[in-house]
PASEKE-967686 format. One line per 4 residues: number of its first residue (from 1); their letters; for each residue x, y, z of N, C-alpha, C, CB. Coordinates in pm, whole numbers, plus 32768, in hexadecimal, padded with zeros to 4 digits. Glycine has a CB too. Layout:
N
NUM> A> X:Y:Z:X:Y:Z:X:Y:Z:X:Y:Z | ...
***
This chain:
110
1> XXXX> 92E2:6749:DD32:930F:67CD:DD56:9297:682A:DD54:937F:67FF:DCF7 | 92B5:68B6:DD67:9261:6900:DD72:9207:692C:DCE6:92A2:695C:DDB3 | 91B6:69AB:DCD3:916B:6996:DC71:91EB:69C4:DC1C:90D6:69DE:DC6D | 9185:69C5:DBBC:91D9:69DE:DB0C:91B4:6A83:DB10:9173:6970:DA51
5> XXXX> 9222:6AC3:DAE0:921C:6B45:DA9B:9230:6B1E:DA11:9287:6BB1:DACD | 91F5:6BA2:D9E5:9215:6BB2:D95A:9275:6BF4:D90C:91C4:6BD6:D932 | 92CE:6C55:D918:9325:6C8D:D920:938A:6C63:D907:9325:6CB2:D967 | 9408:6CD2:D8A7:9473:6C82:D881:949F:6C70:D90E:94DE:6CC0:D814
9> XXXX> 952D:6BFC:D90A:957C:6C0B:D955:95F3:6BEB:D8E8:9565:6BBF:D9D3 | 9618:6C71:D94E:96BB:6CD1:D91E:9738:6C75:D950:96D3:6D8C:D985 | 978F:6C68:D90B:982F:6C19:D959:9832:6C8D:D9C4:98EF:6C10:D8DE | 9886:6C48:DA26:98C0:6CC3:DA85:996F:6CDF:DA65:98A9:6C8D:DB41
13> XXXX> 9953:6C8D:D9D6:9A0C:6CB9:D9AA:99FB:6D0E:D927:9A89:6C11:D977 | 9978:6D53:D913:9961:6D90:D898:99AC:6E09:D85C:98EA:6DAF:D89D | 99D7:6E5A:D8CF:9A46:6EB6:D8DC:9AE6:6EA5:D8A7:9A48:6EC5:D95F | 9B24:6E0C:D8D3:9BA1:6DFA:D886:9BC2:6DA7:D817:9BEF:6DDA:D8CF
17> XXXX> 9BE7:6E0B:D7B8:9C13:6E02:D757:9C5A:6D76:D71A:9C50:6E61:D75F | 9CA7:6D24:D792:9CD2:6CCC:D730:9C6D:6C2C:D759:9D90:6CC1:D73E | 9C3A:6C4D:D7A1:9BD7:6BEE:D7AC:9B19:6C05:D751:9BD5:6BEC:D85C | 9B4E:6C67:D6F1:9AA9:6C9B:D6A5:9AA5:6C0A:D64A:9AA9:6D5C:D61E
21> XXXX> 9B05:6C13:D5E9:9AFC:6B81:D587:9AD1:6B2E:D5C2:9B6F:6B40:D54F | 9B04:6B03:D610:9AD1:6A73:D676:9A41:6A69:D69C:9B1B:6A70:D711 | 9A19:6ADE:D6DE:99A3:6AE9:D712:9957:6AEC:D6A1:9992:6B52:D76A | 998D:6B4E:D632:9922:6B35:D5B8:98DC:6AA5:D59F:996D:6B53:D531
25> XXXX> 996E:6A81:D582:9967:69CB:D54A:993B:697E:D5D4:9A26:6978:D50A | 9916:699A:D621:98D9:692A:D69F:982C:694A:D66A:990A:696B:D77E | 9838:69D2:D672:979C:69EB:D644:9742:69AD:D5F3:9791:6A4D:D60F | 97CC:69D9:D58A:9766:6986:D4FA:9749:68E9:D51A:97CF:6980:D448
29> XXXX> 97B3:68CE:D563:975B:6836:D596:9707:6823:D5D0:9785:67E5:D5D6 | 96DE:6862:D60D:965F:685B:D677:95EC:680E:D650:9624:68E6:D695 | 95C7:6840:D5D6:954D:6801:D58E:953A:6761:D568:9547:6848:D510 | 95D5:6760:D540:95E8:66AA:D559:95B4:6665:D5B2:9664:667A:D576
33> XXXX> 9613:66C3:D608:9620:6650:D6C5:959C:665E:D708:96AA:669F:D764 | 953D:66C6:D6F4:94C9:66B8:D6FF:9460:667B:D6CD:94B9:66F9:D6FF | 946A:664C:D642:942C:65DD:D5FF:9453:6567:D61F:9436:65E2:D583 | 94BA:6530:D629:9528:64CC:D67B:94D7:64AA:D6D5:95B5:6506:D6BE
37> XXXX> 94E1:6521:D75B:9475:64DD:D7D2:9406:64BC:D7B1:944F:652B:D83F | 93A6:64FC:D771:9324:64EC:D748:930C:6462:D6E5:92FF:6572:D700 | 9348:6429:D6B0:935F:63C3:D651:936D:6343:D6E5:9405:63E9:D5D4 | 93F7:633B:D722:93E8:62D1:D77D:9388:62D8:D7F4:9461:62BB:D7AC
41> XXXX> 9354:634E:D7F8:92DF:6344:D880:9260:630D:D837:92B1:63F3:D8D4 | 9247:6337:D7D9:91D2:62EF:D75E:91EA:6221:D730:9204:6366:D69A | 9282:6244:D736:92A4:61A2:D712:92B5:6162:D7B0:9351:618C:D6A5 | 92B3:6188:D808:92B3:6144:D896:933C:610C:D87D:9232:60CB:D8BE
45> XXXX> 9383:615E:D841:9424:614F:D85A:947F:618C:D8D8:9461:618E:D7E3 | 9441:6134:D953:9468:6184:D9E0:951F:61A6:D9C2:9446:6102:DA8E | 955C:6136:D9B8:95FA:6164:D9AF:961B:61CD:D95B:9653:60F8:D980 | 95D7:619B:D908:9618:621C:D888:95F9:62AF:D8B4:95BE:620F:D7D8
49> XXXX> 956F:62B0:D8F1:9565:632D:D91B:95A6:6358:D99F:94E7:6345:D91C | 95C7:62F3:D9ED:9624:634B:DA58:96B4:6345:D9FD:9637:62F5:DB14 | 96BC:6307:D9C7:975E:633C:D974:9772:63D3:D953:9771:62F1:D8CE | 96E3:63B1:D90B:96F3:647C:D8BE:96DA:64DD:D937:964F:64BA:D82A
53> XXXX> 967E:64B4:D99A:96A5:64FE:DA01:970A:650B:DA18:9684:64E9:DA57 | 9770:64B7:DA4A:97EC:64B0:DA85:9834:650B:DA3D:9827:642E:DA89 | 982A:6511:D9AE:989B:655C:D90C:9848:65EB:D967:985A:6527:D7FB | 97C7:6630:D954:97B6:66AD:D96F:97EC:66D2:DA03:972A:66C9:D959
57> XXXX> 97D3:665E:DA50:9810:66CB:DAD4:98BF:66C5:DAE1:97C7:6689:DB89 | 98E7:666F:DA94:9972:66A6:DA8E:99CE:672A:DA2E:99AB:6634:DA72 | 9956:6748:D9F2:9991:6772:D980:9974:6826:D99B:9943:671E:D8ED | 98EB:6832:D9C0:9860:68AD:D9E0:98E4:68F7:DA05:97BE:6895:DA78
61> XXXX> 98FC:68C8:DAA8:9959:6921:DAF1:99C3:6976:DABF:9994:68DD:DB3E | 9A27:6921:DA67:9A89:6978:D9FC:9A60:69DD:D9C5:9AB3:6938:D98F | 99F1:69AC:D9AC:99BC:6A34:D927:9986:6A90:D968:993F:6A12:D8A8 | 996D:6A98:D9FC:9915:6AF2:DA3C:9882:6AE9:DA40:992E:6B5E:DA0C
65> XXXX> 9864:6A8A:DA32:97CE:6A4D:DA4D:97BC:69DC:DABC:9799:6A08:D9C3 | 97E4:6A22:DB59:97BA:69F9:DBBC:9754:69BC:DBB4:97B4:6A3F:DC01 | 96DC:6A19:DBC1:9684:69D1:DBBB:9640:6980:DB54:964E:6A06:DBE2 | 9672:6959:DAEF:9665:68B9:DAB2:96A0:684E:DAC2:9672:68AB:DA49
69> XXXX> 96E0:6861:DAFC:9753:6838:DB49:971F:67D6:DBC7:97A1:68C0:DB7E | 96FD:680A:DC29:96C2:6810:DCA4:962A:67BE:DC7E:96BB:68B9:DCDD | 95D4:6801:DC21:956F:67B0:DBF5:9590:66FC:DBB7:9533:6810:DB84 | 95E0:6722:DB6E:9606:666A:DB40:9654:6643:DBA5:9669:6642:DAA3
73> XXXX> 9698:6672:DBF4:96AE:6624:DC69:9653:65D2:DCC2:96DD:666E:DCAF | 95EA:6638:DCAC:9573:65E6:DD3B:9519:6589:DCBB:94D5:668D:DDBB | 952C:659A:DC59:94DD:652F:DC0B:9531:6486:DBFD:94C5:6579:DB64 | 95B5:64BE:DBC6:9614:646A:DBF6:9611:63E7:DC4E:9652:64B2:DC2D
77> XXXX> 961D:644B:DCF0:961E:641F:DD6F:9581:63D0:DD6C:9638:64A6:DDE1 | 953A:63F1:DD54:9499:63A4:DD67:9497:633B:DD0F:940C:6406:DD41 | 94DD:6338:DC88:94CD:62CC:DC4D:9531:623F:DC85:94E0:62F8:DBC1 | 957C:626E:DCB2:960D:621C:DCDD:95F1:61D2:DD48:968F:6277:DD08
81> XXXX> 9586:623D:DD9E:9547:61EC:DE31:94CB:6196:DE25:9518:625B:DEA6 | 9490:6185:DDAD:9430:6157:DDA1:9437:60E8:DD43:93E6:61AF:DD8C | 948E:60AA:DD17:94BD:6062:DC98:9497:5FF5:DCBA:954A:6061:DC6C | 941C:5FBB:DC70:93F3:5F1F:DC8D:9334:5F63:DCC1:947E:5EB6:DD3F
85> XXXX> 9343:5FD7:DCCA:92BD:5FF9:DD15:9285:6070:DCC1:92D3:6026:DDBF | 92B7:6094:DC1F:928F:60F1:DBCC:9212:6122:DBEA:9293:60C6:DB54 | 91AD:60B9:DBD2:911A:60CF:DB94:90E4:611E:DC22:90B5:6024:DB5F | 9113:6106:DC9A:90E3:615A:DCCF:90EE:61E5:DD11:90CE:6128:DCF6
89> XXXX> 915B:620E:DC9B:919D:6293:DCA4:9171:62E5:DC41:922B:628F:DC9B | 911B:629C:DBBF:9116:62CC:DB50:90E8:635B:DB44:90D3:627D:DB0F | 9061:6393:DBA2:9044:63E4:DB8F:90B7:647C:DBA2:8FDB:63C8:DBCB | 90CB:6449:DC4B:9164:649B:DC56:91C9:64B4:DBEE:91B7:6459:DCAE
93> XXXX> 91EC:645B:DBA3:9279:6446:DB74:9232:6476:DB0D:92D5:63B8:DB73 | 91A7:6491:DADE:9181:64C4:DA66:917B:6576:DA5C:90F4:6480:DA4E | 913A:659C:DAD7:9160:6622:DAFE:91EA:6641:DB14:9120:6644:DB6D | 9226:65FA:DB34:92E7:6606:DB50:92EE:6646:DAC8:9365:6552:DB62
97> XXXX> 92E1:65D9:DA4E:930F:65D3:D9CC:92D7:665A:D987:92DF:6549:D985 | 927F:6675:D9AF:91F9:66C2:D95C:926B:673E:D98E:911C:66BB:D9A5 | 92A6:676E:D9F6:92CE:67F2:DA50:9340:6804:DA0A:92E6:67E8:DAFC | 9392:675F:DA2E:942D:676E:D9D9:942A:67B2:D944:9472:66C9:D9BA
101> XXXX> 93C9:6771:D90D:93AB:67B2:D88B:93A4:681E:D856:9361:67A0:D86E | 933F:684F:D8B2:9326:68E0:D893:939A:6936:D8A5:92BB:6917:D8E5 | 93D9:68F4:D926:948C:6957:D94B:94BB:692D:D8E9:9508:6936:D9DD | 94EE:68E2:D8B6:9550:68C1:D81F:9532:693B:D7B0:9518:6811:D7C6
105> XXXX> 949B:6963:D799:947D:6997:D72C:9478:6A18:D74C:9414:6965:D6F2 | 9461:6A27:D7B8:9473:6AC2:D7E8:951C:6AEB:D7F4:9422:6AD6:D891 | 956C:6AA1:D7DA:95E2:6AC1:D7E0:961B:6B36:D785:961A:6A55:D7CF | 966E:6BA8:D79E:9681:6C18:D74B:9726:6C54:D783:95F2:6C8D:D763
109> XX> 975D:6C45:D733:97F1:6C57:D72C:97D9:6CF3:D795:9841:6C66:D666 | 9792:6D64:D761:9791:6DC3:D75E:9709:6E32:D763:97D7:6DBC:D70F
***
C-alpha cells in the first residue's frame, strides 16, 4: 500500500455511544494483533499470518477502521496468491506487515 503516516487513526464510529466499549476493547487489542503479525512474518509463518490478516480485515470495518481493514485485506490477498512462492514476496509482505502494524497501533477509539 501506500506510504505510512504517522498519525492516530480515529474509528469513524467514535461519535456513537453504544458502540464506544467495543471500540475501546478492539483497541486495546491492537497491540497484540500487531505483535501477532510481526512474530509470524519473523517466524515465516505464511498461513498464520494471512489468518491474522484475514481476523483484522474482518473485524477493522465494524469498529470503524476502514482503513485497516482495507490494508490487511491487500496483505491478505498477496499472501493467499502467492502461497508456495513466499520467499519471493518477502520484502513486500514485509513492508505490507511493517504498514499493517503501524495502522493497528495508531488505532484510537477517539
Amino acid at each position: 500500500m501506500s506510504g505510512q503516516s504517522t498519525g492516530p487513526i480515529i474509528s469513524s464510529l467514535h461519535d456513537d455511544a453504544d458502540m464506544a466499549e467495543l471500540i475501546d476493547m478492539y483497541v486495546d487489542e491492537m497491540g497484540g494483533r500487531a505483535q501477532s503479525l510481526r512474530n509470524h512474518l519473523e517466524a515465516g509463518n505464511w498461513k498464520q499470518l494471512a489468518n491474522e490478516a484475514h481476523k483484522i480485515r474482518g473485524s477493522a470495518g465494524g469498529h470503524g477502521f476502514d482503513s485497516i481493514g482495507g490494508n490487511a485485506a491487500h496483505l491478505e490477498d498477496e499472501l493467499r496468491r502467492c502461497v508456495g512462492n513466499e520467499a519471493t514476496i518477502m520484502q513486500s509482505t514485509k513492508q505490507q506487515v511493517d504498514e499493517l502494524v503501524s495502522m493497528c497501533l495508531r488505532a484510537k477509539a477517539r
